[in-house]
N, C-alpha and C positions, 0 to 999 in steps of 0.2 A: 548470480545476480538476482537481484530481489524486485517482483512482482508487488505491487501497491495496491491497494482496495481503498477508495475514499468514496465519499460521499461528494468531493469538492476536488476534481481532479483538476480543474483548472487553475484554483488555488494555490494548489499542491505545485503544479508544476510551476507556477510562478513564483513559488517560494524558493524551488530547485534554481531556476533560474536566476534568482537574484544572490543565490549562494557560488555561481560561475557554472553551472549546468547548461551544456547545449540541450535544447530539446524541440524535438517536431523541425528540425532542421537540416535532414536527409545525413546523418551521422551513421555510420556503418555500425552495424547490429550483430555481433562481433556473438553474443550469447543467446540474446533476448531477442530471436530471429521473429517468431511470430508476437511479438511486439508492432501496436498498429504504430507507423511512422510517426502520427500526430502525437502520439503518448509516450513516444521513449524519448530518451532523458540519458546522458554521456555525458558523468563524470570523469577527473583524469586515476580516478578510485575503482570505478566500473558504470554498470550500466541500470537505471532503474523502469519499470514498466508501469505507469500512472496510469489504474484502470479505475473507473467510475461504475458506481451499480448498476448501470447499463450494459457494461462492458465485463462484468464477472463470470459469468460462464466462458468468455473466451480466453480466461485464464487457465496458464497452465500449469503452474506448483503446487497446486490444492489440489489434494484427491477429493473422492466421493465420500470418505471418510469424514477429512478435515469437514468440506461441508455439511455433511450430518453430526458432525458436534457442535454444529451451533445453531440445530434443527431446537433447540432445546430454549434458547434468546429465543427465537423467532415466534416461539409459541407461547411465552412467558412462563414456561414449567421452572420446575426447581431440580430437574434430573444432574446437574451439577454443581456441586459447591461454589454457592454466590451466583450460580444463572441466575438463580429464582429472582433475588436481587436485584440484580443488574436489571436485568428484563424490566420486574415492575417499576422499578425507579426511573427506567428512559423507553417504557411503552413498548413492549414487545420489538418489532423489527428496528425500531428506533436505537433500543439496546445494543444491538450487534451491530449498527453502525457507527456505532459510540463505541465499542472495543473495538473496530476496524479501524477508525478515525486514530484511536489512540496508536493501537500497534502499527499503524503506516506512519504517525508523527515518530514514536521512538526512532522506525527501522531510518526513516529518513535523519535525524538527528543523532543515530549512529554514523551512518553515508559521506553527513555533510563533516563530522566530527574526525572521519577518518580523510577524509579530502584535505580539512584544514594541516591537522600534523604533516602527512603530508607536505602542503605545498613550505611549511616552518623549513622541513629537511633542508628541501631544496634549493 
């Protein structure tokens, strides 16, 4: 089950929510155990973790790895193909919260998409 990084996690989870996601509503945490209460989020698809830049280090799918491949956004360098880019075009750490923004919209509008077929089936 998939851990979330936004910028706008209240958002986020209001967007989950109006897609039929329970969240911050004492739903049994079935995977996503150290998931804080107020941030998880049960669908009838699985479970998601709405963490905000505050809340990123108490994430736990990201190694120390994943986090230093994006040590490269964060400093505006060009260490790999299209950081450099990226980076200068949305301000250094701004950058990387622009590819986190986008890759938590995808992963959720995967979530929600597999929710949807779903409930068709049933």
């Amino acid at each position: 089950m998939p851990e979330q990084l936004t910028k706008h996690p209240d958002v986020t989870i209001q967007v989950l929510r109006s897609a039929g996601a329970r969240c911050g509503e004492g739903e049994a945490q079935a995977i996503l155990r150290s998931c804080p209460p107020a941030r998880f989020c049960k669908l009838p698809g699985g479970e998601v973790c709405v963490y905000g830049l505050d809340g990123a280090p108490a994430m736990t799918q990201f190694t120390a790895a994943d986090w230093q491949s994006l040590a490269p956004l964060a400093r505006g360098g060009a260490d790999h193909a299209g950081a450099g880019a990226a980076a200068g075009a949305w301000g250094g750490m701004a950058g990387a919260t622009f590819i986190a923004g986008l890759v938590a919209g995808a992963l959720a509008a995967a979530v929600l998409a597999r929710w949807r077929r779903g409930r068709r089936r049933g």
